[in-house]
Backbone bond lengths (Angstrom), bond angles and torsions (degrees), N, CA, C in turn:
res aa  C-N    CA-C-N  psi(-1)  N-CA   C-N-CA  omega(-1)  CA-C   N-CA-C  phi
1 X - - - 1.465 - - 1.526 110.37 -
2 X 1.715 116.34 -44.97 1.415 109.53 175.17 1.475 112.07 -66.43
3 X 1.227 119.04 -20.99 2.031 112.01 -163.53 1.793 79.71 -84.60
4 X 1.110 112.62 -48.08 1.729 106.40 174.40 1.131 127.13 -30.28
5 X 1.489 123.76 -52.85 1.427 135.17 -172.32 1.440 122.03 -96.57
6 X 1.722 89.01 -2.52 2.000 104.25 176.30 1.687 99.61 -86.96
7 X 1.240 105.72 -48.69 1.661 103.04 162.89 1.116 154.64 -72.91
8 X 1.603 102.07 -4.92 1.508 120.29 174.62 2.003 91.39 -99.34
9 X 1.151 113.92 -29.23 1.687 86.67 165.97 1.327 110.56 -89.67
10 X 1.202 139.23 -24.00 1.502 117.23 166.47 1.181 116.84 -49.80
11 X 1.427 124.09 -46.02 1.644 114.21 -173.76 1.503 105.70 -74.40
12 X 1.306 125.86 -21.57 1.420 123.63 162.16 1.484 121.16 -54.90
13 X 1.419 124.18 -58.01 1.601 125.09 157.85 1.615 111.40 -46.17
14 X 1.050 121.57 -52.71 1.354 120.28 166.23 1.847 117.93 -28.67
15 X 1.014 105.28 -67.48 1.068 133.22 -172.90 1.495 120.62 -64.07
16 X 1.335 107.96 -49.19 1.524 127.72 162.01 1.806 105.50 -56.95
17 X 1.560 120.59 -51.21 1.534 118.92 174.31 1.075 132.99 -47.71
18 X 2.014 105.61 -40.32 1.592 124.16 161.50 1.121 121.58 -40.10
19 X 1.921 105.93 -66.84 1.584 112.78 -155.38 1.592 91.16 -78.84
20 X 1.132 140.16 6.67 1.435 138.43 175.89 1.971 122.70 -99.54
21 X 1.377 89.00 -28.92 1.648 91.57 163.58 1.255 124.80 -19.74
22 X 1.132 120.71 128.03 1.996 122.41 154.84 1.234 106.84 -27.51
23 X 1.054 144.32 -173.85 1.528 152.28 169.70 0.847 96.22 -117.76
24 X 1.778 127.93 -29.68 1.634 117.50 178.86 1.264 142.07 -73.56
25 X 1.901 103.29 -5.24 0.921 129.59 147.72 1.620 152.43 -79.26
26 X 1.725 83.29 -3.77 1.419 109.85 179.74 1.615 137.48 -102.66
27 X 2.088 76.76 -18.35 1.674 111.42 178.72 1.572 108.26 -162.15
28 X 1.604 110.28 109.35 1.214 106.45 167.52 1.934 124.23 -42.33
29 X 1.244 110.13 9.03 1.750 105.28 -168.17 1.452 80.52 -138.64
30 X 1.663 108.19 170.74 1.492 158.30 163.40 1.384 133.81 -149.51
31 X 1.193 103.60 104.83 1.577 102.55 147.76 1.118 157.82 -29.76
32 X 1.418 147.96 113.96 1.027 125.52 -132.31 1.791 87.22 -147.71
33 X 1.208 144.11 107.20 1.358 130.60 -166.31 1.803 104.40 -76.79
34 X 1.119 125.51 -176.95 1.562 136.87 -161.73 1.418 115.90 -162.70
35 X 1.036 137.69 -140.91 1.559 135.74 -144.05 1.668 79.16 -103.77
36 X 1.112 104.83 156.84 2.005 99.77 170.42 1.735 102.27 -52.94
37 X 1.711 78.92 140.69 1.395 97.37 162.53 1.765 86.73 80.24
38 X 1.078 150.54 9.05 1.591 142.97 179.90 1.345 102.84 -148.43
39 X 1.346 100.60 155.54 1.519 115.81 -172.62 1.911 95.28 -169.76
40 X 1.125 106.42 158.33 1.598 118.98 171.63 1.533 114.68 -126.16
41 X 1.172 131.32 169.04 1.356 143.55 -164.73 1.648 99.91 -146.07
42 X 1.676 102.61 114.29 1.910 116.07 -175.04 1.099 88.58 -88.41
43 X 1.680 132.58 156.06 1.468 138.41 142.84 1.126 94.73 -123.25
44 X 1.734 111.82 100.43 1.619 120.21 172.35 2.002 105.12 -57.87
45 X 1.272 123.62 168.88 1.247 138.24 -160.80 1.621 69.42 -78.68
46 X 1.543 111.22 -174.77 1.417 141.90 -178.92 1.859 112.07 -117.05
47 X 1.701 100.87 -15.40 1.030 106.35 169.42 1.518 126.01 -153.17
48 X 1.092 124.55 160.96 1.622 107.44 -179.20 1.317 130.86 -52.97
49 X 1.401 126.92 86.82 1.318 133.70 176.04 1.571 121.47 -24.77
50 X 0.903 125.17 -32.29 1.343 124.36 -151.98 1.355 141.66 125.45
51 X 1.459 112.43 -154.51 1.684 114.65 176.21 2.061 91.54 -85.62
52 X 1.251 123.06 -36.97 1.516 133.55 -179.31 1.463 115.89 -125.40
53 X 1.262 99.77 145.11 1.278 94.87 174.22 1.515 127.15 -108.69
54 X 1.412 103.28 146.14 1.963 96.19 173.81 1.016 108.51 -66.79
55 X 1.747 123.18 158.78 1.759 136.05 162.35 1.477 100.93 -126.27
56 X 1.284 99.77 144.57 1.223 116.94 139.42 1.500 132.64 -140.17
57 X 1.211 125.14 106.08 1.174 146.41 -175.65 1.622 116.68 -68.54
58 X 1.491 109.99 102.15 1.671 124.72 -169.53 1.137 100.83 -87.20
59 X 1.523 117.13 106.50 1.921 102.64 158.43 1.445 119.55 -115.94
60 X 1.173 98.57 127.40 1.769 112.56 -153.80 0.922 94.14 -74.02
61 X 2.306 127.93 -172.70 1.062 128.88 -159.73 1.458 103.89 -125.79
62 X 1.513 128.38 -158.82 0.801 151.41 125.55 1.594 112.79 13.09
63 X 1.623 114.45 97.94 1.671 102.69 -178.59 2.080 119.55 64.61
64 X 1.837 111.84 -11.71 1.229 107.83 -149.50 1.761 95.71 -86.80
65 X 1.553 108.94 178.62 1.502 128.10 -164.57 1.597 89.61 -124.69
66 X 1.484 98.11 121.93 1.832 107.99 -177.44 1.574 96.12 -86.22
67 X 1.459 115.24 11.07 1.893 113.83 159.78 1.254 100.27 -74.70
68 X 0.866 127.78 -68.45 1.567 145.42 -170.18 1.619 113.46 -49.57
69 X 1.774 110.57 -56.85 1.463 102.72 -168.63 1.579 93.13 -87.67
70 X 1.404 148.60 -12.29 1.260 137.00 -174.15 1.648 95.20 -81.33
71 X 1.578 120.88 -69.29 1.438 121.70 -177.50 1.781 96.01 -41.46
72 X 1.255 139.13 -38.29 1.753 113.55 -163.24 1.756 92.71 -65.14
73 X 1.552 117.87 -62.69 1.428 118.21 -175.70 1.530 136.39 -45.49
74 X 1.486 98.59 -45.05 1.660 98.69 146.95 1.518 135.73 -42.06
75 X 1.954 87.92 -58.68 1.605 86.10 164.65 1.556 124.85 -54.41
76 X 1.287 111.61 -45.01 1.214 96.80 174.42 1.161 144.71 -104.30
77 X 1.112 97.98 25.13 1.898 100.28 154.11 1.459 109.35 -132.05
78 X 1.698 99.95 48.71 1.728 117.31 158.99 1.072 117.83 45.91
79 X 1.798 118.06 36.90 1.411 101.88 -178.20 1.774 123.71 84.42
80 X 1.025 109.11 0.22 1.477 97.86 -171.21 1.404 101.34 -110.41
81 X 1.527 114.50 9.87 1.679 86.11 161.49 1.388 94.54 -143.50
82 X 1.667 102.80 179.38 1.586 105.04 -163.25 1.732 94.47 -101.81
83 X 1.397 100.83 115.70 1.755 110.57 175.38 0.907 149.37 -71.03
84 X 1.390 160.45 71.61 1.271 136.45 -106.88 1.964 104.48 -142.33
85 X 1.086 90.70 87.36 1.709 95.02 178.68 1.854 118.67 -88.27
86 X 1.566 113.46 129.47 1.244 98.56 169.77 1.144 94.89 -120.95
87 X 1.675 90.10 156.90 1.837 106.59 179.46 1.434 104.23 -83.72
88 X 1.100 123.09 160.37 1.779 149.63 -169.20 1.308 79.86 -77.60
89 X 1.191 116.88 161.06 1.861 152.61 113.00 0.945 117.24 -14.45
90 X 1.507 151.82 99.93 1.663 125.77 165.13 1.373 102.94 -49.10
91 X 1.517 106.24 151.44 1.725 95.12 171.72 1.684 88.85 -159.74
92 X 1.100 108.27 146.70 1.617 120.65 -169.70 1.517 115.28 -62.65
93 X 1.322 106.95 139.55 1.692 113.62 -161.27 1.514 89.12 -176.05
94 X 1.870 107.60 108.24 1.204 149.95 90.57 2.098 59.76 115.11
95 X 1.150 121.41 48.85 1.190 126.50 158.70 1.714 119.04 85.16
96 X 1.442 109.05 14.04 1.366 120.58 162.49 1.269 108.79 -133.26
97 X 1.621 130.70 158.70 1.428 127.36 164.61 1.487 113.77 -95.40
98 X 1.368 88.40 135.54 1.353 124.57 175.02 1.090 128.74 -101.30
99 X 1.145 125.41 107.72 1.999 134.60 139.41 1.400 106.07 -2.98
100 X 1.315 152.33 74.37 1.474 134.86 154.51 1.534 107.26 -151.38
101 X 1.225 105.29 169.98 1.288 132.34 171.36 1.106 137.55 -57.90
102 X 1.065 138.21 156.63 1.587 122.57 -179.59 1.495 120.18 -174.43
103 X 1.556 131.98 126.34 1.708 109.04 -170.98 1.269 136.24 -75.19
104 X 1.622 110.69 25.52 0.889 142.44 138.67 1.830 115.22 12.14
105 X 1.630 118.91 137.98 1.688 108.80 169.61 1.424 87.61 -83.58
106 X 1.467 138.35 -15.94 1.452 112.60 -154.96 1.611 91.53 -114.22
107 X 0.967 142.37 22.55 1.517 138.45 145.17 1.223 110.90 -112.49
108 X 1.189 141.91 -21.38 1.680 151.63 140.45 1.988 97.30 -20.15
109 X 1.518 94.56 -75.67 1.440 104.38 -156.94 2.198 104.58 -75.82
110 X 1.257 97.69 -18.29 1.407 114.02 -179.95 1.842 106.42 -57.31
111 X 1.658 98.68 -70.53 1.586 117.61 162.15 1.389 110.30 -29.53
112 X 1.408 118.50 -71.14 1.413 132.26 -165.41 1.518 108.49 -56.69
113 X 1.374 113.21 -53.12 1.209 107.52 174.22 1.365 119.43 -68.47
114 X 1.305 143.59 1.53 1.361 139.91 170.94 1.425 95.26 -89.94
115 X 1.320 123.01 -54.72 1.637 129.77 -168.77 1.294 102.21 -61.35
116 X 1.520 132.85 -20.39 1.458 110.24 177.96 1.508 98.16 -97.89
117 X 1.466 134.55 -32.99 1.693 108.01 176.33 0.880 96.18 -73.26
118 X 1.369 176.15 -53.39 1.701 152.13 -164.27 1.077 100.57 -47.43
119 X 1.657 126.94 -57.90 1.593 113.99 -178.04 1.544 124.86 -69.01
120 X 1.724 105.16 -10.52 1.242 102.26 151.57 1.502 158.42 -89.58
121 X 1.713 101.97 -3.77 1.215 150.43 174.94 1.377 104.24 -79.34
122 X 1.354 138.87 -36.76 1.208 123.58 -129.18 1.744 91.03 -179.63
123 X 1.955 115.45 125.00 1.085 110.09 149.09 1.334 157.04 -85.60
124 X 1.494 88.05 113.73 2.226 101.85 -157.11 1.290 104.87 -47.97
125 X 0.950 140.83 160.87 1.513 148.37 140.69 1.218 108.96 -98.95
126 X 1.588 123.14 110.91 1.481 132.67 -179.04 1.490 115.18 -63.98
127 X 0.727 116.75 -30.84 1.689 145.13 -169.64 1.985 107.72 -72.61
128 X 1.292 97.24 -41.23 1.557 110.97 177.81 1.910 119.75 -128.97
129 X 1.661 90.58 48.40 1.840 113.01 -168.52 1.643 98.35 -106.44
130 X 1.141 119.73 97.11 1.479 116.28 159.88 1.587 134.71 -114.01
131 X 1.001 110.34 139.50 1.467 100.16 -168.38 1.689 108.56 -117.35
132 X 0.648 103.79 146.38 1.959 113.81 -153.75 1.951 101.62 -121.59
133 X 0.760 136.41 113.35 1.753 141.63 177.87 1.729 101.65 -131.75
134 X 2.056 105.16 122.83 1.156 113.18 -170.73 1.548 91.62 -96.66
135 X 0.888 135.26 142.59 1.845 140.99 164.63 1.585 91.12 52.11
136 X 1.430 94.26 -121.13 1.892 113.99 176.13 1.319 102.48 -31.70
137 X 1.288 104.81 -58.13 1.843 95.21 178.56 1.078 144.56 -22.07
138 X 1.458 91.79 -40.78 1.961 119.66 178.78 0.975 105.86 -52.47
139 X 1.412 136.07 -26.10 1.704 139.67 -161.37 1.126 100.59 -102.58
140 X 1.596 132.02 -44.44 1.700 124.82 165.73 1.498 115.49 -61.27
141 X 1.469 132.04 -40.22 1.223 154.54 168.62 1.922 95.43 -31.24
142 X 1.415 103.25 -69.70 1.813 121.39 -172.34 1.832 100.11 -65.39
143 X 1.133 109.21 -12.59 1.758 105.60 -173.65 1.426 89.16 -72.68
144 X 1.595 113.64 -63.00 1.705 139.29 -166.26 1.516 92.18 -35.95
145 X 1.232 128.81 -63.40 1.133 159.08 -137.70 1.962 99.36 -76.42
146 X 1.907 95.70 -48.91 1.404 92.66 -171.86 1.150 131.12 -74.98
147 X 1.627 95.16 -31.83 1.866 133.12 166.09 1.047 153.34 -50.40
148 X 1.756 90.63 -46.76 1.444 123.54 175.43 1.763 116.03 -141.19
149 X 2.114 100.33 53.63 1.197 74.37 172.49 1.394 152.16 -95.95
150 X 1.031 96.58 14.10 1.689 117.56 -172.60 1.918 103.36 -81.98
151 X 1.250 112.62 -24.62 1.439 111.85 -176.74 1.705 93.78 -88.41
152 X 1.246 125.51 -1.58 1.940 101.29 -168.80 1.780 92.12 -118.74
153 X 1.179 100.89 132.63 1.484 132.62 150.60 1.348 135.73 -46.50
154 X 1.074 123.87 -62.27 1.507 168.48 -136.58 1.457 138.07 -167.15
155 X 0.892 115.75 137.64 1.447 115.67 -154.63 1.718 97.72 -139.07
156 X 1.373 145.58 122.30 1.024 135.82 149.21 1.772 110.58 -116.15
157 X 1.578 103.02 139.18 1.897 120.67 172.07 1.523 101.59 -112.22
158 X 1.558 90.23 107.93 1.742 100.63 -178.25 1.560 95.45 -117.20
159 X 1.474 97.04 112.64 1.358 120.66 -165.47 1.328 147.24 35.90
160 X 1.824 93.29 42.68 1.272 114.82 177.58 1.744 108.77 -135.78
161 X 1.430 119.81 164.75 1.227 120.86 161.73 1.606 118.50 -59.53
162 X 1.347 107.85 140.69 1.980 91.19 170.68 1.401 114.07 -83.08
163 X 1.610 100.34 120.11 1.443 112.94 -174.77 1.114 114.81 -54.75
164 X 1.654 115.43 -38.55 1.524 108.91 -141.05 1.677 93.46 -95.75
165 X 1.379 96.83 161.67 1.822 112.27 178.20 1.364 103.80 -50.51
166 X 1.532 114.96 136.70 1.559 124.30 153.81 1.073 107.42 -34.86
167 X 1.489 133.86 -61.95 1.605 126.57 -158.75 1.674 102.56 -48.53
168 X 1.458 109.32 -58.18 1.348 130.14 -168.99 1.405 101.00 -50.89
169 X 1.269 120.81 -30.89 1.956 119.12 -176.72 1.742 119.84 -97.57
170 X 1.558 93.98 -5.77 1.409 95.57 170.65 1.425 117.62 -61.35
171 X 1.605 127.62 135.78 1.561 107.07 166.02 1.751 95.20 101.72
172 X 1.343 113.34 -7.88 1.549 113.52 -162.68 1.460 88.69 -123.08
173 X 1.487 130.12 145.28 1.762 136.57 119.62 0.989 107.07 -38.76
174 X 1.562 115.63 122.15 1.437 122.08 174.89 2.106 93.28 -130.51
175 X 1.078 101.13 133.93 1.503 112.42 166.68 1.262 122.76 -129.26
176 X 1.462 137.91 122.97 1.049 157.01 -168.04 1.593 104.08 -94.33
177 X 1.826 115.52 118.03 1.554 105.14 171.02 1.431 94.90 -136.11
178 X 1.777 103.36 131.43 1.408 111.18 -173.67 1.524 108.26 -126.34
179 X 1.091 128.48 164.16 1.210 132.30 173.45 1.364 126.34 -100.62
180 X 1.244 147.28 100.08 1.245 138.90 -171.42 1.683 128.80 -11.42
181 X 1.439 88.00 -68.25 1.665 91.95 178.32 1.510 110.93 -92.07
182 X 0.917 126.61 22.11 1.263 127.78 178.12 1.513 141.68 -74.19
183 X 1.403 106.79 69.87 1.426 117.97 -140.63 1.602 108.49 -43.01
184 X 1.601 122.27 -28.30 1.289 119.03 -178.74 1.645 116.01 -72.19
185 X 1.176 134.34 3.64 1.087 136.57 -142.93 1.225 135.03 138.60
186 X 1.677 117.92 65.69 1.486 168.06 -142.44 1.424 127.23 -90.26
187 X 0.997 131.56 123.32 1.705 94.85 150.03 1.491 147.72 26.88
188 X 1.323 98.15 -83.15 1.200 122.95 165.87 1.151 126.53 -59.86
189 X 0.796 107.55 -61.77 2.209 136.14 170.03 1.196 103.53 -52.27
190 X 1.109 126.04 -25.94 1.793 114.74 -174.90 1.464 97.93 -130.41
191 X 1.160 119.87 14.70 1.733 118.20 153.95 1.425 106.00 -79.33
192 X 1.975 102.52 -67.11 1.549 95.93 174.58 1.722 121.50 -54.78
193 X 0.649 129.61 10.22 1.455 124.99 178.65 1.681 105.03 -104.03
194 X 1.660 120.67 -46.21 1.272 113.21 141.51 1.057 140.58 -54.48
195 X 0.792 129.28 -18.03 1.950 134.45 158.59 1.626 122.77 -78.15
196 X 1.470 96.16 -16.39 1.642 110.61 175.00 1.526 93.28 -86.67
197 X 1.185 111.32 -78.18 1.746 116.49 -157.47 1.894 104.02 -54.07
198 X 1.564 103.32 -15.61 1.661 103.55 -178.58 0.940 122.73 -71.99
199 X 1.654 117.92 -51.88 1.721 132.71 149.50 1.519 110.11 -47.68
200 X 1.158 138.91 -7.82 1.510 128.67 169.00 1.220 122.81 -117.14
201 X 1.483 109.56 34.60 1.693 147.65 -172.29 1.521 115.64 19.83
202 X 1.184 116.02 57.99 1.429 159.50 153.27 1.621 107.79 -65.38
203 X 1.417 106.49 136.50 1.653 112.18 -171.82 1.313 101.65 -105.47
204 X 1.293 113.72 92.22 1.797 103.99 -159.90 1.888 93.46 -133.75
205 X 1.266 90.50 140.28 1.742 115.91 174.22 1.413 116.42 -124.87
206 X 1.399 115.04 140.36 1.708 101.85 -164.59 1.848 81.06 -137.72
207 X 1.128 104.58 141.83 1.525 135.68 157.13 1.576 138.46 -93.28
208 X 0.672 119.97 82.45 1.856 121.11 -163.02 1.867 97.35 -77.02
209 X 1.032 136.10 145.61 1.138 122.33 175.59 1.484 94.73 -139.54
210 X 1.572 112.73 123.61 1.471 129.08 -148.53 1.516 98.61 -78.49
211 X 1.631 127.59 120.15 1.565 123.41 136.81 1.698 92.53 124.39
212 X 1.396 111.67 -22.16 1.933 82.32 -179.06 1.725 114.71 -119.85
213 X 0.622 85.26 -157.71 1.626 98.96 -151.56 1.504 109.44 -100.95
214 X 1.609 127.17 177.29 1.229 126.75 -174.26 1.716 110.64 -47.87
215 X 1.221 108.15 -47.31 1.402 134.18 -162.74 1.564 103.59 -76.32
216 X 1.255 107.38 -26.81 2.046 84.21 -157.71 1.755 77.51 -125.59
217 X 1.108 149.24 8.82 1.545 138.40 138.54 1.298 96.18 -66.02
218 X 1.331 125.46 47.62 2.147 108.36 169.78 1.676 86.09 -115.72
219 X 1.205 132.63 9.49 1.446 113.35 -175.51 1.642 93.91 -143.49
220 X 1.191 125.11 19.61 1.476 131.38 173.34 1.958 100.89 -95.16
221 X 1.098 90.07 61.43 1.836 95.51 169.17 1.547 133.99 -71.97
222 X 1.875 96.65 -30.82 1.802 98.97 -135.10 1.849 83.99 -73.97
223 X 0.982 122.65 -48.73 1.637 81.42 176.52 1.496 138.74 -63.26
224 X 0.950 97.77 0.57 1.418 87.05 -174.27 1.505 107.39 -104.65
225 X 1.336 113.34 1.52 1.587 137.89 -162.68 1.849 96.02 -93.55
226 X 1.659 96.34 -39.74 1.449 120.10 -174.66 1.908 105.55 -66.81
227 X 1.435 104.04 -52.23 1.603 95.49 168.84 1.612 119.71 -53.99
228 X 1.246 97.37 -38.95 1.449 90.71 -166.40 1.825 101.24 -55.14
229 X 0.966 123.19 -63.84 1.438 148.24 -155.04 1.616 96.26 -60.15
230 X 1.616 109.66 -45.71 1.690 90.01 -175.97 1.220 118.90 -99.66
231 X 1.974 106.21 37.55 1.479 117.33 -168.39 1.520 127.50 69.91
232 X 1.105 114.81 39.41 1.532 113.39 165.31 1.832 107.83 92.11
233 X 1.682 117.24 -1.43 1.220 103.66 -138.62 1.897 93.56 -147.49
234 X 1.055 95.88 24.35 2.293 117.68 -164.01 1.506 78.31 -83.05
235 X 1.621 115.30 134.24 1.407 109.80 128.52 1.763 134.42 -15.58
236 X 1.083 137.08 134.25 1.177 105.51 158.43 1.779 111.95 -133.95
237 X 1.301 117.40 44.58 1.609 113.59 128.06 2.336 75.43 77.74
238 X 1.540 124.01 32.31 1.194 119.29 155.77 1.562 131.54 -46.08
């Protein structure tokens, strides 16, 4: 009866240690709620950054989950920078609400206000600040860009045109990622857009990633995951 009741409280301390864990140990990310109807998702680094820290700021697309597009970017750049995805607004579309973007004053000021508590939370490193926009994204991506441009670095358009003005991208890493068949934004479509932003002496690299489509180039990162990491300046495997 006593070895009985020595082991039914061990698995009780056991048990008590579990449901008591950090969460940060349970999930590299947190939630963080926001204005109604908004909330953001942190992916702290994996290791101690430093005297500053890198960002990269995920803005998802069309219908998308800033779980999903922040965890791919983390994943792929292994943890070494701190990730910071916010989810869209639902906002009404074609008679359901939708997750997306919009140039909107109240996703303007929505963005902004997340981007200034991170920089108040946490010391940015301007130098290693990128901001990443998937489709729709591209248009929150160009807000970051219009708002705050002295804090961004880097600029990546993952499977979108780059919204924002040449002037505004001068002085910036800009990377272009397109999808082959991707009728919105092609091959083609994101050559001329490199040949525009090149003549308007813009530091721009474009990635074509051969065979898929608008939709399934949303997880074709590693090069562009690769610039980030070897400073703006990686091969990227054209």
């Amino acid at each position: 009866m006593k070895r009985a009741a020595t082991v039914f409280i061990a698995f009780l301390v056991l048990g008590l240690a579990c449901a008591t864990a950090p969460q940060a140990e349970r999930s590299p990310w947190h939630e963080v709620p926001n204005v109604p109807d908004g909330r953001y998702l942190v992916f702290p680094p994996l290791e101690p950054p430093g005297e500053k820290t890198p960002l990269l700021f995920a803005l998802h697309g069309w219908g998308g989950e800033a779980l999903s597009y922040g965890r791919l970017w983390h994943e792929a750049l292994q943890g070494g920078y701190l990730v910071v995805a916010p989810q869209a607004t639902p906002k009404p579309r074609g008679g359901a609400a939708v997750s997306t973007w919009s140039t909107s004053k109240a996703d303007r000021d929505y963005l902004l206000q997340v981007w200034d508590e991170i920089h108040r939370d946490y010391r940015i490193d301007p130098e290693r600040t990128v901001v990443v926009g998937y489709s729709a994204g591209g248009l929150a991506a160009a807000a970051i860009v219009e708002n705050r441009n002295a804090e961004v670095a880097a600029v990546i358009f993952h499977a979108c045109r780059p919204y924002a003005k040449p002037a505004l991208l001068k002085g910036k890493h800009v990377f272009l990622l397109a999808g082959e068949r991707d009728t919105s934004f092609n091959a083609k479509k994101a050559g001329a857009a490199l040949a525009e932003l090149t003549a308007q002496g813009v530091d721009v690299r474009l990635a074509v990633a051969p065979g898929v489509s608008h939709v399934t180039v949303y997880d074709k990162v590693k090069d562009a995951a690769r610039w980030v990491l070897g400073g703006f300046a990686a091969p990227t495997g054209e």
